[in-house]
C-alpha positions in Angstrom: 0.0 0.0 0.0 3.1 2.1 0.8 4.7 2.0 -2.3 1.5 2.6 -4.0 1.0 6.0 -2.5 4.7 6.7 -3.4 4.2 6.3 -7.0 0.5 7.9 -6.9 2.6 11.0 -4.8 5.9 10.8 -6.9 4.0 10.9 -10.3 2.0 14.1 -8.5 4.8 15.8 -8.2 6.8 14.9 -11.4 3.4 16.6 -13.2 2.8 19.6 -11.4 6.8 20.2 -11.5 6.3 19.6 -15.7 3.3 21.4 -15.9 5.0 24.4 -13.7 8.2 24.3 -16.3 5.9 24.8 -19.1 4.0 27.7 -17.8 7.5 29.1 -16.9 8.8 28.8 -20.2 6.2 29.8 -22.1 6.7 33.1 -23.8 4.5 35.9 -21.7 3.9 38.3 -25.1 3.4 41.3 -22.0 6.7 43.1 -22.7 7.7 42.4 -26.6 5.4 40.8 -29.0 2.2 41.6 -26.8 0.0 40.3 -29.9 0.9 36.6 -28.9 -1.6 37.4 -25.8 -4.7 38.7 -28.4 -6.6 34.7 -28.8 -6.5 33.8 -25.3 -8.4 37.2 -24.4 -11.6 36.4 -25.7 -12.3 34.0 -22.9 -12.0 36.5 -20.5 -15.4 38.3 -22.1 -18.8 37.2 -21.3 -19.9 35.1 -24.8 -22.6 38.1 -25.7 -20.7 40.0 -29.0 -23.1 40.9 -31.6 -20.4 41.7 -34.2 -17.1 39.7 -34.1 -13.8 40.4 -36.5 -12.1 37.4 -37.2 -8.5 38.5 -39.0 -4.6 39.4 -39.2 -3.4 42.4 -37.9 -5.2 44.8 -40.9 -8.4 44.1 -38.0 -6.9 44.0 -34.4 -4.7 47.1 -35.1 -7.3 49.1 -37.6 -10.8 48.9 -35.9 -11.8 50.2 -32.5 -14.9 48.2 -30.7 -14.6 50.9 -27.7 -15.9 52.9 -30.6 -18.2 51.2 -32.0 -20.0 50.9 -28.3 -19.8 54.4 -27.6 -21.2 55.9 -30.6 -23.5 52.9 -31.7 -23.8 50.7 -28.5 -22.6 48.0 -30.5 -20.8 44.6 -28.8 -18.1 43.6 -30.3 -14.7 42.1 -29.8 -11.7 41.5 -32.2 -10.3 37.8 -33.0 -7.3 38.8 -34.9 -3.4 37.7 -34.6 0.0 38.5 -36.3 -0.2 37.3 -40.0 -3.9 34.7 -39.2 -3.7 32.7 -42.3 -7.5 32.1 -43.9 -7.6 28.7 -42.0 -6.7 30.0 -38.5 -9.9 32.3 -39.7 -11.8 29.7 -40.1 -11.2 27.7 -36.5 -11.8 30.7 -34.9 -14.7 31.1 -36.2 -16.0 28.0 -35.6 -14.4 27.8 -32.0 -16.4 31.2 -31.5 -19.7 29.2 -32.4 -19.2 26.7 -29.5 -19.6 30.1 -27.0 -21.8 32.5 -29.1 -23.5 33.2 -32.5 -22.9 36.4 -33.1 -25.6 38.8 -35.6 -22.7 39.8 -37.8 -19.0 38.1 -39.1 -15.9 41.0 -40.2 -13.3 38.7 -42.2 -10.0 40.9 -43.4 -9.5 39.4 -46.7 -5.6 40.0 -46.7 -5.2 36.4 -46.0 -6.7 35.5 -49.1 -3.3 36.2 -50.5 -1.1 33.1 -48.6 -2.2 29.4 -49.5 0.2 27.4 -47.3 1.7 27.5 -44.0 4.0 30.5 -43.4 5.5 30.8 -40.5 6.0 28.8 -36.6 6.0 31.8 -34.7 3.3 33.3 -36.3 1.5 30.2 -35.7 1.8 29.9 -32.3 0.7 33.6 -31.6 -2.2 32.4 -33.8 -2.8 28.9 -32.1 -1.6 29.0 -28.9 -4.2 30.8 -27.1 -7.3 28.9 -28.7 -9.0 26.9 -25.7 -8.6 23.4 -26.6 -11.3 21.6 -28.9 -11.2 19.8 -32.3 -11.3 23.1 -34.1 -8.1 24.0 -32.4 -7.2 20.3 -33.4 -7.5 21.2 -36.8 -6.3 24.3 -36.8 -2.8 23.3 -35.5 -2.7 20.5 -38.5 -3.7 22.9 -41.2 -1.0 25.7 -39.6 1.9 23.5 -39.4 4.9 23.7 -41.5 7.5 20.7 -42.4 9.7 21.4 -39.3 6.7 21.6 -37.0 5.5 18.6 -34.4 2.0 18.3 -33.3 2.7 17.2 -29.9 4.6 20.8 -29.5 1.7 22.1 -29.2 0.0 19.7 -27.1 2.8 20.0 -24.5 4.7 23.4 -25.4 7.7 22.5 -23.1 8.7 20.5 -25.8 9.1 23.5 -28.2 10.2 26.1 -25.7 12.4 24.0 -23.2 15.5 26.3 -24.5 14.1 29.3 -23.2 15.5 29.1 -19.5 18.3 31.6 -20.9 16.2 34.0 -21.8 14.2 34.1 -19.1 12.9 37.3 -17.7 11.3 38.8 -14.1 8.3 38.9 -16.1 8.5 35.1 -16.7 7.7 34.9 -12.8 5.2 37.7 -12.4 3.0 36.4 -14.8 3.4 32.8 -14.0 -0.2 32.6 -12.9 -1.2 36.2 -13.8 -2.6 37.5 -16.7 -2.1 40.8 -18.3 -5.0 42.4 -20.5 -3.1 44.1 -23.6 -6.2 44.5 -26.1 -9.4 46.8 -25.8 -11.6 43.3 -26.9 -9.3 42.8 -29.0 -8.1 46.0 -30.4 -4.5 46.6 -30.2 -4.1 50.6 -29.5 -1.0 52.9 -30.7 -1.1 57.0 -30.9 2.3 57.6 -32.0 2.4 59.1 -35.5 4.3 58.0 -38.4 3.3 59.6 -41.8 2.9 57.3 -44.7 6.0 58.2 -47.1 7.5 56.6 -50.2 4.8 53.9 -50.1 6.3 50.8 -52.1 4.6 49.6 -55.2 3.8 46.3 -55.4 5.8 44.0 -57.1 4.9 42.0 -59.9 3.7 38.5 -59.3 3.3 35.7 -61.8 0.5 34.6 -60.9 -2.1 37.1 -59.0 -5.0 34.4 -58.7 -5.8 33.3 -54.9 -4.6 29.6 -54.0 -7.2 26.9 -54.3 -6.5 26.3 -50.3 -7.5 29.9 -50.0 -10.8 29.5 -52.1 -11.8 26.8 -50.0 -11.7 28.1 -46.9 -13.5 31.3 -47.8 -16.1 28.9 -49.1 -15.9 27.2 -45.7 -15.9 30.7 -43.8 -18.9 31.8 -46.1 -20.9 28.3 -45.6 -20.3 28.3 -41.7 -21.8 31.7 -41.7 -25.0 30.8 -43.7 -25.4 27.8 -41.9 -25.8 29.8 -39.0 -28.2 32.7 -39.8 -25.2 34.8 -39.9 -24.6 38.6 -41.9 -20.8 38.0 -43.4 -19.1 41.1 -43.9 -16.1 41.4 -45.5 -13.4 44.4 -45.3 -10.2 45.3 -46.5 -8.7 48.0 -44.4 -6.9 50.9 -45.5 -3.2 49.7 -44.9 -1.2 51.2 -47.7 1.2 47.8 -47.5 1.1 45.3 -47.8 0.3 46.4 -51.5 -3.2 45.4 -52.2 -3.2 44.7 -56.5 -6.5 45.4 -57.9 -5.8 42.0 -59.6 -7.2 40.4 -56.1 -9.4 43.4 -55.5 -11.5 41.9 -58.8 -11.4 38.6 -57.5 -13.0 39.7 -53.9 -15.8 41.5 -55.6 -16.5 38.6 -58.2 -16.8 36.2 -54.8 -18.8 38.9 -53.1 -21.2 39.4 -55.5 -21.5 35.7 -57.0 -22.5 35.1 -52.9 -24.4 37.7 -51.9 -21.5 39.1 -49.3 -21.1 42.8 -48.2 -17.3 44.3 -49.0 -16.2 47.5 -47.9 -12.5 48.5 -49.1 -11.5 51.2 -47.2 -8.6 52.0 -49.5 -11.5 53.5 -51.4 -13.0 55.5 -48.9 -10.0 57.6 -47.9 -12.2 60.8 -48.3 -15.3 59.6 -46.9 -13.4 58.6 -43.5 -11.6 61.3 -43.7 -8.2 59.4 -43.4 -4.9 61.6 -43.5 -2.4 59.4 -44.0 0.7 62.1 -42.7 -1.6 61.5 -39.0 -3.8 58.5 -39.1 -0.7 55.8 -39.1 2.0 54.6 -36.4 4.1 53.2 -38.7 4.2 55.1 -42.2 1.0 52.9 -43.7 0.7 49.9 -42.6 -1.5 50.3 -39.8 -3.8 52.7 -38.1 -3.4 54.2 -35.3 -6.3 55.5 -32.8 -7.2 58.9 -34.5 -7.5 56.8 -37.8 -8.9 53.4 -36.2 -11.5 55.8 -34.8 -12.0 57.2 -38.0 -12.9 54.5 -40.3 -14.9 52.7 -37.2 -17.1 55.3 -37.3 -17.6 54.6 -41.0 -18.5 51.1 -40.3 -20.8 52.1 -37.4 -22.9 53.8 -39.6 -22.8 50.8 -42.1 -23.6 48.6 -39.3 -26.3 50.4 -38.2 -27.8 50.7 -41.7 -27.0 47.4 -43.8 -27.8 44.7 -40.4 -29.9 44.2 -37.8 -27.2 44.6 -34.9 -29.0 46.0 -31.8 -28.0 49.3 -29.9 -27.5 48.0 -26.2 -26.9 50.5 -24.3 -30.5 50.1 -22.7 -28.7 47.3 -21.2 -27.5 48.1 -16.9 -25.2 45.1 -17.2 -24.0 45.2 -20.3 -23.7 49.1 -19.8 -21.7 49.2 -16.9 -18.9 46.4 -18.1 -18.4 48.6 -20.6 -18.3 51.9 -18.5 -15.0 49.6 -16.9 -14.0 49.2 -20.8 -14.2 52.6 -21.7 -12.5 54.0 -18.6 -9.3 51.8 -19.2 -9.2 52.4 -23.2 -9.3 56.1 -22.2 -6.3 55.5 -19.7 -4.4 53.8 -22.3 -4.7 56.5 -24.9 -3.5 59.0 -22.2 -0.8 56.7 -20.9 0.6 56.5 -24.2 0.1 60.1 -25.1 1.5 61.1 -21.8 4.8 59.0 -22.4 5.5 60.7 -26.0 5.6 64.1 -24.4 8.1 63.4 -22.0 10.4 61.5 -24.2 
């Protein structure tokens, strides 16, 4: 009996000791790379979004759901990572069903332009923070490239055992302690970069989308249907990436053969109101606040006219989570505003 409770409390200990290695050496994404944290902080939110954006970082860095509350009492939240290939779309998406079925679906369409796996690290920030489920199953064997095992991901230590000499202070203070880096998803910057000397595209042999690609914006479009849900697509209005209009001709073909809203904000530079020499962080690639605020505010109104998304701010609850929302989007902006003037 004895030696039975020695190898029950041995192999105890063994696992908690494994299980306290992995969550040590697991990368923290609070102090470099914060969007590696962006999937995992959906299931901190009450399952109650009427709009959710599923997307790279042309959605989590470009549109601001603190806005879309404010002005249109819309509830959304943001399921976008670093470079999310059309197939990590697509998981989300359905691992978002198995919480919620949200009135409307955003989809980025700047994915459509990769049709195989691209990169591990991107992966992981993509993969790593689904809750586990078969579409986070699936999602890990459609992500995978040649040098990448499955089991990694089942048991991270494997992949990330090295890590012990970079470990940082941070490593331990987040151990068991979460840090929230998104506003529902929305990445915020208010530096300013102008948008300068803007690269042309280059030419490509070929400009039409992957077959992979096709087929899982069939799959995003069905899983919508299926579900009595509005599919919206977008394509914000990051100058590069270079967006060729021999893709844009190809997304409004799709659109139209399926009966699919698109709004290209490249187009609607002058209806947003976008100035690209203050409306970017990072010389046009992405938004920051003044011009994520901006072309929100467009797709408010286009939410509020083309769907049936409710305005909730009748709502006490729902209200007052967001008054808690509000107040730490608005001390983030100032933060970040307050640490450019004294540098």
């Amino acid at each position: 009996m004895k030696n039975k409770i020695r190898i029950v409390v041995s192999a105890l200990i063994i696992t908690v000791s494994l299980f306290m290695l992995q969550r040590l050496f697991m990368p923290k994404y609070v102090s470099d790379v914060v969007e590696g944290r962006l999937i995992e902080e959906y299931y901190k939110d009450e399952p109650e979004h009427d709009v959710v954006f599923i997307g790279d970082c042309e959605v989590y860095e470009n549109f601001s759901p603190a806005v879309l509350w404010q002005d249109y009492g819309i509830n959304s939240f943001i399921r976008g990572s670093a470079q999310q290939l059309i197939w990590q779309s697509y998981y989300l998406l359905e691992d978002t069903l198995r919480y919620e079925k949200p009135e409307v679906v955003i989809f980025n369409v700047l994915s459509m332009q990769y049709n195989e796996p691209q990169k591990e690290a991107y992966n992981r920030m993509s993969i790593e923070g689904m809750a586990w489920s078969m579409a986070k199953v699936r999602n890990i064997e459609a992500s995978m490239t040649s040098k990448e095992q499955f089991m990694d991901y089942v048991f991270p230590i494997l992949r990330y055992h090295a890590r012990w000499n970079d470990l940082k202070a941070e490593d331990l203070t987040y151990l068991f302690r979460d840090k929230t880096v998104s506003h529902n998803g929305y990445y915020m910057r208010v530096d300013v970069k102008p948008a300068e000397n803007v690269p042309e595209g280059k030419l490509l042999a070929d400009y039409r989308f992957g077959d992979t690609a096709y087929a899982y914006l069939d799959k995003i479009t069905a899983l919508c249907k299926e579900n009595g849900i509005h599919l919206i697509f977008v394509k914000a209005p990051s100058l590069y990436p270079y967006w060729y209009p021999e893709w844009e001709e190809q997304i409004e073909e799709y659109a139209s053969v399926h009966d699919i809203d698109y709004i290209n904000f490249l187009e609607l530079s002058e209806q947003t109101q976008l100035d690209y020499s203050k409306d970017t962080y990072d010389g046009g690639l992405h938004l920051n606040l003044s011009g994520a605020e901006k072309i929100t505010r467009y797709l408010g109104e286009y939410l509020k006219t083309h769907t049936s998304v409710p305005d909730r701010r009748d709502e006490p609850a729902l209200s007052a989570k967001w008054a808690d929302k509000i107040a730490a989007y608005n001390a983030d902006r100032d933060g970040q505003l307050e640490r450019i003037t004294d540098s």
